[in-house]
KEZA-653280 format. One line per field, with one value per atom (N, C-alpha, C, O, CB): residue number from 1; x, y, z; atom name; residue in three letters. Coordinates in nm, 2 decimals. Atoms other than C-alpha are relative to their C-alpha. Glycine has a CB too. Example, Ala and Ser with C-alpha at 12.3 -4.5 7.8 and 13.67 -1.06 7.14 Angstrom:
<gulos>
resi: 1_1_1_1_1_2_2_2_2_2
xx: 0.09_1.23_0.09_0.19_-0.10_-0.09_1.37_-0.08_-0.03_0.04
yy: -0.12_-0.45_0.12_0.12_0.00_-0.11_-0.11_0.11_0.22_0.05
zz: 0.00_0.78_0.00_0.07_0.12_0.00_0.71_0.08_0.09_-0.14
name: N_CA_C_O_CB_N_CA_C_O_CB
resn: ALA_ALA_ALA_ALA_ALA_SER_SER_SER_SER_SER
</gulos>
This chain:
<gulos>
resi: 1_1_1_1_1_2_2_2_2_2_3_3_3_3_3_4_4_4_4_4_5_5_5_5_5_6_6_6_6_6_7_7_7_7_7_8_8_8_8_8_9_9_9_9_9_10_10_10_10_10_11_11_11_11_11_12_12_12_12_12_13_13_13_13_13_14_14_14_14_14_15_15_15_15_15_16_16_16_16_16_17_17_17_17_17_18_18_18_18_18_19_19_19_19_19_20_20_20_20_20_21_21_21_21_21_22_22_22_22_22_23_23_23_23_23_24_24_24_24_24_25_25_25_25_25_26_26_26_26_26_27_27_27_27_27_28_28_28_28_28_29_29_29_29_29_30_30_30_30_30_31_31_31_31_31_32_32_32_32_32_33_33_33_33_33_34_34_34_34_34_35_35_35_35_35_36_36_36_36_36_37_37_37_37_37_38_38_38_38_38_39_39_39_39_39_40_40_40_40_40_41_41_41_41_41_42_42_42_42_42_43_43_43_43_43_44_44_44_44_44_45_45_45_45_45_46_46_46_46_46_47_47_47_47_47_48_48_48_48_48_49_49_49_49_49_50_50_50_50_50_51_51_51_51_51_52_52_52_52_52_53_53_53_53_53_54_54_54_54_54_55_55_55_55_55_56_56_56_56_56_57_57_57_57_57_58_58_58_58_58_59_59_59_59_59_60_60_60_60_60_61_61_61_61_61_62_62_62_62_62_63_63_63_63_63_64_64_64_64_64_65_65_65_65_65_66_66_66_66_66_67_67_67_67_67_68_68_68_68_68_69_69_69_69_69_70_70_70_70_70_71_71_71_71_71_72_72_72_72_72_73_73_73_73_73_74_74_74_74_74_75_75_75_75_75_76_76_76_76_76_77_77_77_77_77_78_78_78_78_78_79_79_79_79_79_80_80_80_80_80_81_81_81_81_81_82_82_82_82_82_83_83_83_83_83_84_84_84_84_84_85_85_85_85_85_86_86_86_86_86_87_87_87_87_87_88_88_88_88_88_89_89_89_89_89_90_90_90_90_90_91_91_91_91_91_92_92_92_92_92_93_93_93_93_93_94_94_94_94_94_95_95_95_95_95_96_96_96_96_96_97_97_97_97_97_98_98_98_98_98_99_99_99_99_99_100_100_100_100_100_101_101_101_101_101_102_102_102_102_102_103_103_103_103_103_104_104_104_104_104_105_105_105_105_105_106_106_106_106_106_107_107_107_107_107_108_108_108_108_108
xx: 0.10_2.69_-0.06_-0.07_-0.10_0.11_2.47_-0.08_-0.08_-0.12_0.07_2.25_-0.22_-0.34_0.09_0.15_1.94_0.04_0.16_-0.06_0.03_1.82_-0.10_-0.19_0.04_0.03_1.62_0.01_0.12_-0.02_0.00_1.51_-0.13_-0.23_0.03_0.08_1.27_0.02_0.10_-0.02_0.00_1.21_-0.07_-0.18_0.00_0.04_1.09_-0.03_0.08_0.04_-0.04_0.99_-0.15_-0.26_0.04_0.11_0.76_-0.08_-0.04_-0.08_0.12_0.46_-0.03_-0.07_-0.08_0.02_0.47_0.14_0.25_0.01_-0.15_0.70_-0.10_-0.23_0.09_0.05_0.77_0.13_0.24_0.02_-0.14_0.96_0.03_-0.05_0.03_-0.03_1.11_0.13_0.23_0.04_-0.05_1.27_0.07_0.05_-0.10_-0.05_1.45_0.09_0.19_0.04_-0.11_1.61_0.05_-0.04_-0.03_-0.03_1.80_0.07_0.18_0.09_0.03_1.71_-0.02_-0.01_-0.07_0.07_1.59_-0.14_-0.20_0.09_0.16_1.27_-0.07_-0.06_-0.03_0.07_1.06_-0.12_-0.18_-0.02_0.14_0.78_0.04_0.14_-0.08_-0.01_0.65_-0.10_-0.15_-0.02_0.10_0.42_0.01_0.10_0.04_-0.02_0.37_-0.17_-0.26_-0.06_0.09_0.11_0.04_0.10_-0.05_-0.03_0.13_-0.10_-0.06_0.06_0.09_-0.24_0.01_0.01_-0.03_0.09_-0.32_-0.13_-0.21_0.02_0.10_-0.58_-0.10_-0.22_0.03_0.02_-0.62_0.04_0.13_0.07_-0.06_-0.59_0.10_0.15_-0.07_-0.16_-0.29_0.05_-0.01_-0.04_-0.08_-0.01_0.10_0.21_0.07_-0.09_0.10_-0.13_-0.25_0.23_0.07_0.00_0.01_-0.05_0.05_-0.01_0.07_-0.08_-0.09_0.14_0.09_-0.17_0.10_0.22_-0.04_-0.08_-0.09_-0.01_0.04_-0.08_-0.03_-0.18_0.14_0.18_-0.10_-0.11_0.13_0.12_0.23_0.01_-0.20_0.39_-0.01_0.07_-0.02_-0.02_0.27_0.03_0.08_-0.20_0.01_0.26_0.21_0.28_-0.14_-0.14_0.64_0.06_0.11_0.06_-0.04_0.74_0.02_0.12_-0.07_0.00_0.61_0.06_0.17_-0.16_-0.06_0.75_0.15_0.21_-0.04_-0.17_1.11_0.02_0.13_0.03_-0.03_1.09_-0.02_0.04_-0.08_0.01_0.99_0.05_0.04_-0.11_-0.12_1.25_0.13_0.21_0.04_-0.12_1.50_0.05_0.16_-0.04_-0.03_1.40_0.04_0.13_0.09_-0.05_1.42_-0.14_-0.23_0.11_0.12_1.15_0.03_0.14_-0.06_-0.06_1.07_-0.15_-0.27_0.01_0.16_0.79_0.06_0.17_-0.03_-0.02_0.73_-0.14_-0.24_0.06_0.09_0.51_0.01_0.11_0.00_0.00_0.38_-0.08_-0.20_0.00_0.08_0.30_-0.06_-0.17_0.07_0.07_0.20_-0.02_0.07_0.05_-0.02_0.12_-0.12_-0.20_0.04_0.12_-0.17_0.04_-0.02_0.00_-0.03_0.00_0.05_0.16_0.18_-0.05_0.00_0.15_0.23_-0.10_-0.13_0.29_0.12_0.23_-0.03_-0.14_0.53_-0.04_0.06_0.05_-0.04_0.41_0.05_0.10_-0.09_-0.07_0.54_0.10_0.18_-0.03_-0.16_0.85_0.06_0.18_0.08_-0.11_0.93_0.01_0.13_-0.01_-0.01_0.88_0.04_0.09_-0.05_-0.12_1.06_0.17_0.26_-0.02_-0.11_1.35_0.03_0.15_0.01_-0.03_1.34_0.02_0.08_-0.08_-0.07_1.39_0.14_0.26_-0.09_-0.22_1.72_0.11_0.21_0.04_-0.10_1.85_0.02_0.12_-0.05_0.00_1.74_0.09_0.19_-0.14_-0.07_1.87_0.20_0.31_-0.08_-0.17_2.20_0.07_0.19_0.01_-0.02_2.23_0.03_0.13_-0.16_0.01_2.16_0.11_0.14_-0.17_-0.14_2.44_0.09_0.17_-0.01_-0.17_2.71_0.08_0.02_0.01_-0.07_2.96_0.03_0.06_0.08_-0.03_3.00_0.11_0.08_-0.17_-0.08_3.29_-0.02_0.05_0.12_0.08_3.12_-0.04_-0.03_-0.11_0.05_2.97_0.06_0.02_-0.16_-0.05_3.19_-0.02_-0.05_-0.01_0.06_3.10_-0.15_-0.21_0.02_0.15_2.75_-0.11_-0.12_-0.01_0.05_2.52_-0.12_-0.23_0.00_0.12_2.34_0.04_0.14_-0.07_-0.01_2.30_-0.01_0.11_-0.10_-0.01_2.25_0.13_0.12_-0.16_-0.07_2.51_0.03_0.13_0.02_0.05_2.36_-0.10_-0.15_-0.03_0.11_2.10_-0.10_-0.17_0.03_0.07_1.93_-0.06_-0.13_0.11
yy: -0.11_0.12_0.06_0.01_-0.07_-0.10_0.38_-0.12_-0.15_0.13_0.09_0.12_0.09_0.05_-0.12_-0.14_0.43_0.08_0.10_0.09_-0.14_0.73_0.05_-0.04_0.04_-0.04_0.99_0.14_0.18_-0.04_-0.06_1.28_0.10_0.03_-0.07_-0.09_1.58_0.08_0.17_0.04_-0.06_1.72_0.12_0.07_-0.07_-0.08_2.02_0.02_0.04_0.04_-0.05_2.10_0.08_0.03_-0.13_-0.08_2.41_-0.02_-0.07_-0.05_0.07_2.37_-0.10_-0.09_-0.05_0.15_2.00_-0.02_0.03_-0.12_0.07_1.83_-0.09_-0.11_0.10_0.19_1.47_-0.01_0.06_-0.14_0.08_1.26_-0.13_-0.21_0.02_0.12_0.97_-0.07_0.00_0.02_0.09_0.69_-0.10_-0.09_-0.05_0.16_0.35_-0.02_0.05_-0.07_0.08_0.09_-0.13_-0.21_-0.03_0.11_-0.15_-0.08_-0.08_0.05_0.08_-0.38_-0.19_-0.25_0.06_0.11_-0.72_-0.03_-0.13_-0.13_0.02_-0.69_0.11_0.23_0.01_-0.09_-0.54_-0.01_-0.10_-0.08_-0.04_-0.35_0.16_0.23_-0.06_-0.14_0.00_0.02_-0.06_0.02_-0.12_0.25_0.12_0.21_0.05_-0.12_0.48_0.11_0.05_-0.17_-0.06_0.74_0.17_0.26_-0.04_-0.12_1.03_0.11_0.19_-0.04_-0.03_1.17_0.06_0.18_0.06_-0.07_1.22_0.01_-0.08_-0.04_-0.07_1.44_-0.09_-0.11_0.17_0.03_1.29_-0.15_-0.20_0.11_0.11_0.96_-0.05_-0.17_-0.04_0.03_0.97_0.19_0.29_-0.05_-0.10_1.22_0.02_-0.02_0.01_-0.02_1.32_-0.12_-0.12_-0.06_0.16_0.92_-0.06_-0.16_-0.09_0.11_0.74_0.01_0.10_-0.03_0.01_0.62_0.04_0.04_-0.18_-0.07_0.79_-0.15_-0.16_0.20_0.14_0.40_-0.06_-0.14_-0.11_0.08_0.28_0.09_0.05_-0.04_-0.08_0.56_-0.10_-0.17_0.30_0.06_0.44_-0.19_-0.24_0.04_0.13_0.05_0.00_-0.09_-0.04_-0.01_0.15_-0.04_-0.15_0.14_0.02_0.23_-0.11_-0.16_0.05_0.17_-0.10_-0.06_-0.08_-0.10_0.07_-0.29_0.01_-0.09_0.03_-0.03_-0.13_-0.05_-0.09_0.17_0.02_-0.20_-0.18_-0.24_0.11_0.18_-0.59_-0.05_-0.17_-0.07_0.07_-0.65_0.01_-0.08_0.06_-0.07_-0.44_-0.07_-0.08_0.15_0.02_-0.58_0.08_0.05_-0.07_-0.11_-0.26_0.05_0.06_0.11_-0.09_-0.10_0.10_0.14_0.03_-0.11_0.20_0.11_0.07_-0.04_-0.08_0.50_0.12_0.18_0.04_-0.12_0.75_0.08_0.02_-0.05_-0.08_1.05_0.14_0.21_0.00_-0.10_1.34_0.08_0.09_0.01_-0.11_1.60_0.07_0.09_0.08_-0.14_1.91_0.01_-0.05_0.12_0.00_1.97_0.04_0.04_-0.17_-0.08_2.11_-0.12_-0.22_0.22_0.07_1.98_-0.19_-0.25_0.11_0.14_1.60_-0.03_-0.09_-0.09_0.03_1.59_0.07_0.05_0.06_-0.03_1.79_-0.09_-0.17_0.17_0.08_1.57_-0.11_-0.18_-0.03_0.12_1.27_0.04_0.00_-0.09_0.02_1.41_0.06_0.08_0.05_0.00_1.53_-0.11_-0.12_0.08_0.10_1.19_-0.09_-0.17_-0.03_0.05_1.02_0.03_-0.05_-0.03_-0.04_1.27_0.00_0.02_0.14_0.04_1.21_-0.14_-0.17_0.05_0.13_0.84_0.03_0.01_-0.12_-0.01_0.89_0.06_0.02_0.16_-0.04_1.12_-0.08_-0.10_0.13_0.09_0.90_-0.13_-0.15_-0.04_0.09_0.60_0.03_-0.03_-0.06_-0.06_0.77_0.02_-0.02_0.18_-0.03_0.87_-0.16_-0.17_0.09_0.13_0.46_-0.11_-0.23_-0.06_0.11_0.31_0.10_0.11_-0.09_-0.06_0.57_-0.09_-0.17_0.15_0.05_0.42_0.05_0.17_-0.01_-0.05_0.45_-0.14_-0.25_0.04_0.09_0.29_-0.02_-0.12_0.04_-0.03_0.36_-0.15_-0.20_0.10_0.15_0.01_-0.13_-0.24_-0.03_0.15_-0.22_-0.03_0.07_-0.11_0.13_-0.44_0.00_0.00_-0.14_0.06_-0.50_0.12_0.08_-0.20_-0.05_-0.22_-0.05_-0.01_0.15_0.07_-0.51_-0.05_-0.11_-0.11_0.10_-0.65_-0.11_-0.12_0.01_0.13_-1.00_0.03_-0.07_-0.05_0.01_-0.95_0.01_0.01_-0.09_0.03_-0.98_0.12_0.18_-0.10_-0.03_-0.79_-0.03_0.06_0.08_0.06_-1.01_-0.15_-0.23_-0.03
zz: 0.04_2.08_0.12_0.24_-0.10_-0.10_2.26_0.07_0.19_-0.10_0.00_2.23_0.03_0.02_0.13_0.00_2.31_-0.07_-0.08_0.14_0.03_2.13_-0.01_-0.02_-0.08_0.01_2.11_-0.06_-0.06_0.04_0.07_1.93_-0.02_0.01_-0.08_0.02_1.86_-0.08_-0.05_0.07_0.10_1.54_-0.05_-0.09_-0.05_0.06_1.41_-0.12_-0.18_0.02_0.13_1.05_-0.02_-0.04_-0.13_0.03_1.03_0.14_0.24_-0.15_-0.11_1.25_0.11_0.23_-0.08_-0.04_1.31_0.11_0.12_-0.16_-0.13_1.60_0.02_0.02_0.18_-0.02_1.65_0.10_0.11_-0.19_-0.03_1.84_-0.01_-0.07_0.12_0.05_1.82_0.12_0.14_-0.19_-0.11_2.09_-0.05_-0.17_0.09_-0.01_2.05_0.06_0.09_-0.11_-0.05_2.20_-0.08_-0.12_0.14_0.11_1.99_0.11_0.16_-0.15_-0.07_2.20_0.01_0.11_0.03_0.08_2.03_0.06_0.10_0.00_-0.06_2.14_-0.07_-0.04_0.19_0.12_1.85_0.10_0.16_-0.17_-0.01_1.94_-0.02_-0.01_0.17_0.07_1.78_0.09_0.16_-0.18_-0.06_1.93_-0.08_-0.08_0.16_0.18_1.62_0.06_0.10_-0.27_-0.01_1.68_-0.05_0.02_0.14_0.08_1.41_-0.05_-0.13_-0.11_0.04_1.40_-0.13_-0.15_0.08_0.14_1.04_-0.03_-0.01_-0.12_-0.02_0.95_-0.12_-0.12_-0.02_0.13_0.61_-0.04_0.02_-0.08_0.03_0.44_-0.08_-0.08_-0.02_0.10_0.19_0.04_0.09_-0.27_0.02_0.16_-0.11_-0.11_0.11_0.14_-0.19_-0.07_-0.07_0.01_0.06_-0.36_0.07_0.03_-0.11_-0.09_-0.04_0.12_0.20_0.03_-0.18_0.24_0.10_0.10_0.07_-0.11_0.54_0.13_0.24_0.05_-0.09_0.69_-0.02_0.07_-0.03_0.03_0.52_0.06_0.10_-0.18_-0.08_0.65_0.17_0.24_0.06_-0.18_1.01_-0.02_0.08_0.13_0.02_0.87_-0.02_0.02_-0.17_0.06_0.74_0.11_0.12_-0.06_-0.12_1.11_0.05_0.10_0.06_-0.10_1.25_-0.08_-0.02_0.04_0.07_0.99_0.03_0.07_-0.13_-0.07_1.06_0.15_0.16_0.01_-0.11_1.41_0.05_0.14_0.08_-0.01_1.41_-0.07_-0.05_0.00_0.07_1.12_0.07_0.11_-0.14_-0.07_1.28_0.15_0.20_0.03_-0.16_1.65_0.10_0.18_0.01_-0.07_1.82_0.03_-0.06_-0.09_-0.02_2.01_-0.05_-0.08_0.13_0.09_1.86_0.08_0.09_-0.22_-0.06_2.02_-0.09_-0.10_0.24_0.10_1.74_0.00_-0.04_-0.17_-0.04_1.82_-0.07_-0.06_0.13_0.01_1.63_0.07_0.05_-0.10_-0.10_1.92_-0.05_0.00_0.08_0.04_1.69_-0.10_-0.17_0.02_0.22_1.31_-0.02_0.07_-0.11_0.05_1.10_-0.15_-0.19_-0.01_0.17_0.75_0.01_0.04_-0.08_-0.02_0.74_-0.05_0.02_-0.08_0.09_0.50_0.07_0.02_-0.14_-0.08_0.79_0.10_0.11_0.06_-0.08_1.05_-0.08_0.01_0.09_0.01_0.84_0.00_0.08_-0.10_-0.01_0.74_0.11_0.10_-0.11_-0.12_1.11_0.05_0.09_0.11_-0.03_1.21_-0.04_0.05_0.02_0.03_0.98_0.01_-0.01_-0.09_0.02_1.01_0.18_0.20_-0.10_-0.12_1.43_0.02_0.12_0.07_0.00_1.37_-0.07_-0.04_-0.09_0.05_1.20_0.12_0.18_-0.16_-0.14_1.43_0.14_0.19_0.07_-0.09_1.70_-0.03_0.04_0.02_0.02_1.53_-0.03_-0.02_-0.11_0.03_1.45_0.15_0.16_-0.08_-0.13_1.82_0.08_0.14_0.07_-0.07_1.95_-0.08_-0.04_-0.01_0.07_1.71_-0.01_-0.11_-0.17_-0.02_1.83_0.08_0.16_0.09_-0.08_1.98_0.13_0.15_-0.05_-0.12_2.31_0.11_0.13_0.05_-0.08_2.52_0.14_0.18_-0.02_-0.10_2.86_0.04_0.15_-0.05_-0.07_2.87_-0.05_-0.05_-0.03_0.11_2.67_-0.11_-0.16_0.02_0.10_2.40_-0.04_-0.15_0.08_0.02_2.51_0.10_0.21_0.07_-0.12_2.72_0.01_-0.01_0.01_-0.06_2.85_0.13_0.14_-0.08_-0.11_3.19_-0.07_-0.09_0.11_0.06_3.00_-0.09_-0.17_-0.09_0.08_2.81_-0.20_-0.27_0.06_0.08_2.52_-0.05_0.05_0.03_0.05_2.29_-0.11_-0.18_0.00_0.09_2.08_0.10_0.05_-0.16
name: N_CA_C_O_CB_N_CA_C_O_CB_N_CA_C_O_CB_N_CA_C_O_CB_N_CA_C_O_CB_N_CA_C_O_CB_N_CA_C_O_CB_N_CA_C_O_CB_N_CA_C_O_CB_N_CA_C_O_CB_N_CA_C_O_CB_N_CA_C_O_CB_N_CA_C_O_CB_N_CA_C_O_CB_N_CA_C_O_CB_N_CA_C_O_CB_N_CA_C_O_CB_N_CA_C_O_CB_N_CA_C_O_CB_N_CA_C_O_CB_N_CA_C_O_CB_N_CA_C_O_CB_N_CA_C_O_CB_N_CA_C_O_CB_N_CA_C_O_CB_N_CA_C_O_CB_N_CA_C_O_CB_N_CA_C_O_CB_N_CA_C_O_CB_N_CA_C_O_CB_N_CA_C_O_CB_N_CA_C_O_CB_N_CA_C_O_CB_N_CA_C_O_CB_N_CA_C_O_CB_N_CA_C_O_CB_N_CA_C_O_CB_N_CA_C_O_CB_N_CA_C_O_CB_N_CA_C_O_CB_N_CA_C_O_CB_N_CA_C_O_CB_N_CA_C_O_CB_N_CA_C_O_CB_N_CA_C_O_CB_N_CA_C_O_CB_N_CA_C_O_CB_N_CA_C_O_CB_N_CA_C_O_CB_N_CA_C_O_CB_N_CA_C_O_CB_N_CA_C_O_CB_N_CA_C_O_CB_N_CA_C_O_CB_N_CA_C_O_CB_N_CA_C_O_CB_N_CA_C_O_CB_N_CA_C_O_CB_N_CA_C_O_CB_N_CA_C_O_CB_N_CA_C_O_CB_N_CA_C_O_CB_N_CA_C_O_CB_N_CA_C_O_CB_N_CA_C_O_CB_N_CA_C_O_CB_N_CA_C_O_CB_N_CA_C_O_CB_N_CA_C_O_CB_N_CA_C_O_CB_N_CA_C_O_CB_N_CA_C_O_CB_N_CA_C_O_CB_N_CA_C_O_CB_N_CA_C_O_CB_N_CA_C_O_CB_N_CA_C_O_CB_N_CA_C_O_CB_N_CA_C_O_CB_N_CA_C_O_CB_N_CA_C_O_CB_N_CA_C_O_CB_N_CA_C_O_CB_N_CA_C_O_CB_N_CA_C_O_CB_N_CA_C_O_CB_N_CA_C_O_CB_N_CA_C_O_CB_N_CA_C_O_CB_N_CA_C_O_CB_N_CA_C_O_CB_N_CA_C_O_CB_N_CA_C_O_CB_N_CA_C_O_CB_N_CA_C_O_CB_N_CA_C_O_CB_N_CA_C_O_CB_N_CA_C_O_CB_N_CA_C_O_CB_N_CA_C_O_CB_N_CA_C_O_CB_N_CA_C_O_CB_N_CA_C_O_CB_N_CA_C_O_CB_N_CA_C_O_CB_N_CA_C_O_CB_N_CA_C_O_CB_N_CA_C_O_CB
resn: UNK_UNK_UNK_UNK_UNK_UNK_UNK_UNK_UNK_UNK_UNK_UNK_UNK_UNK_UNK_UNK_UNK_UNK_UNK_UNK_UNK_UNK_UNK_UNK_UNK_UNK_UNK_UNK_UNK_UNK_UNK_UNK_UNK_UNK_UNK_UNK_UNK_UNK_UNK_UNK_UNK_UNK_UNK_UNK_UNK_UNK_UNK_UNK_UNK_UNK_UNK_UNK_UNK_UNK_UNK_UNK_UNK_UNK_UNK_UNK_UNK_UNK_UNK_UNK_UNK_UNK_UNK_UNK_UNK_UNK_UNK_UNK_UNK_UNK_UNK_UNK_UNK_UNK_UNK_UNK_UNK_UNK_UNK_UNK_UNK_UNK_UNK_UNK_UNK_UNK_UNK_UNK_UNK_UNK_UNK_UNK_UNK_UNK_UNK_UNK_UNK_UNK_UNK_UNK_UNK_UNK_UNK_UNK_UNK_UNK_UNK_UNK_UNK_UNK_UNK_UNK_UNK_UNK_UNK_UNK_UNK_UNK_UNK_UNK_UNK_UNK_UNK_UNK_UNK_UNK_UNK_UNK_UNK_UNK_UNK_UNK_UNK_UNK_UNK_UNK_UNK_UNK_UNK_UNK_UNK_UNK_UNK_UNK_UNK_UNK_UNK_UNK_UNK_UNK_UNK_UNK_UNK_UNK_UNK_UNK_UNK_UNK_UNK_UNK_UNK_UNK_UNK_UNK_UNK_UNK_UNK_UNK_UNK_UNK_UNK_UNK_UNK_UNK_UNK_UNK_UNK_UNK_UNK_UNK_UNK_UNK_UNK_UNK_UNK_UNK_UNK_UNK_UNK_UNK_UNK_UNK_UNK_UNK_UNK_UNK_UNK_UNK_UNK_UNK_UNK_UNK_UNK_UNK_UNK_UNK_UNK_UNK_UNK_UNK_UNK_UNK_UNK_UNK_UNK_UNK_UNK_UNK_UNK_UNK_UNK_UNK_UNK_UNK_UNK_UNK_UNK_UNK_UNK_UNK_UNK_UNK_UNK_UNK_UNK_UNK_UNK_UNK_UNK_UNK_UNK_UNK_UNK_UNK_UNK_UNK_UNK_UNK_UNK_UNK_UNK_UNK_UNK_UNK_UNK_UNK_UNK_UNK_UNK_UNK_UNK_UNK_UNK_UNK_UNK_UNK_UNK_UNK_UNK_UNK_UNK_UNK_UNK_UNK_UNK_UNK_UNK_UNK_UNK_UNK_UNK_UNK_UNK_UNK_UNK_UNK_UNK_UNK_UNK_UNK_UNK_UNK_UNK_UNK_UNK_UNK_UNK_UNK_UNK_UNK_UNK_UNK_UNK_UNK_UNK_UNK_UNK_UNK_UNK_UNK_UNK_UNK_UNK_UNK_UNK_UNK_UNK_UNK_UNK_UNK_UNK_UNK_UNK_UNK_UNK_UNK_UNK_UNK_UNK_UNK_UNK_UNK_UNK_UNK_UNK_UNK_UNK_UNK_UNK_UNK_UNK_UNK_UNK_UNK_UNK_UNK_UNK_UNK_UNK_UNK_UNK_UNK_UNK_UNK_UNK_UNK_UNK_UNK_UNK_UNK_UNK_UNK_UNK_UNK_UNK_UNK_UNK_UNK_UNK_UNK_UNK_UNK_UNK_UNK_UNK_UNK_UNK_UNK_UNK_UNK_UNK_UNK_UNK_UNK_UNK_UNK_UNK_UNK_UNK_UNK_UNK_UNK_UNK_UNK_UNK_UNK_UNK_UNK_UNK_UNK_UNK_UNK_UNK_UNK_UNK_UNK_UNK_UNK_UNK_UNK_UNK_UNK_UNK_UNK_UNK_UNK_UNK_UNK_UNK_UNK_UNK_UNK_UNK_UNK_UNK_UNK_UNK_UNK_UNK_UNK_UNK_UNK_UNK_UNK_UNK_UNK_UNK_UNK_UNK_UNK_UNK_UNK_UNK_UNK_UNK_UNK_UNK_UNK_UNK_UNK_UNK_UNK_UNK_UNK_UNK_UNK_UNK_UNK_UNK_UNK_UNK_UNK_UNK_UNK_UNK_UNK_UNK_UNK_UNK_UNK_UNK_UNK_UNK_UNK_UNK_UNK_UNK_UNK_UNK_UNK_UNK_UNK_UNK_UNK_UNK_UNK_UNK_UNK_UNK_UNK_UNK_UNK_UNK_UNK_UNK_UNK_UNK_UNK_UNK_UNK_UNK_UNK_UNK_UNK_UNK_UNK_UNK_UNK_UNK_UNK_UNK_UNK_UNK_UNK_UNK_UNK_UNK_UNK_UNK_UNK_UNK_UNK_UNK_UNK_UNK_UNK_UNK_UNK_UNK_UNK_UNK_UNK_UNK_UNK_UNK_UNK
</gulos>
């Protein structure tokens, strides 16, 4: 695999981006300024609670940032739609490093 990606999303207004290394070393850095406390029926603590949760099951650092936005509800969904691409990007294959693109050999 890639074993990195990244990403920068657009939707409307709002831009995010979004990093990982699937790495085994969980840690999130989520920072999506909302203006407001829910979006639609859902806390806008639990979209960012979602993030961390994904990244310390998963074991993948993860740095997810919404740079620009006015409408809470496009910065969440550019930032969940720059984790995908990102993550789509870090489990390509890539033959470049072998097997494993770790110095340890290993990624867990």
């Amino acid at each position: 695999i890639t074993r990195f990606g990244s990403a920068l999303v657009p939707l409307d207004e709002a831009l995010s981006r979004a990093v990982i290394d699937i790495s085994g070393r969980p840690s999130a850095h989520v920072s999506l300024g909302f203006k407001r406390p829910m979006v639609g029926t859902m806390s806008t603590e639990m979209l960012e609670h979602a993030l961390e949760s994904f990244a310390t099951n998963a074991g993948v650092t993860l740095h997810v940032e919404c740079l620009s936005g006015k409408n809470d509800h496009h910065r969440a969904e550019s930032a969940f739609k720059a984790l995908a691409r990102a993550l789509r990007m870090a489990v390509a294959k890539d033959g470049q490093f072998g097997d494993v693109p770790s110095t340890k050999g290993v990624l867990m």
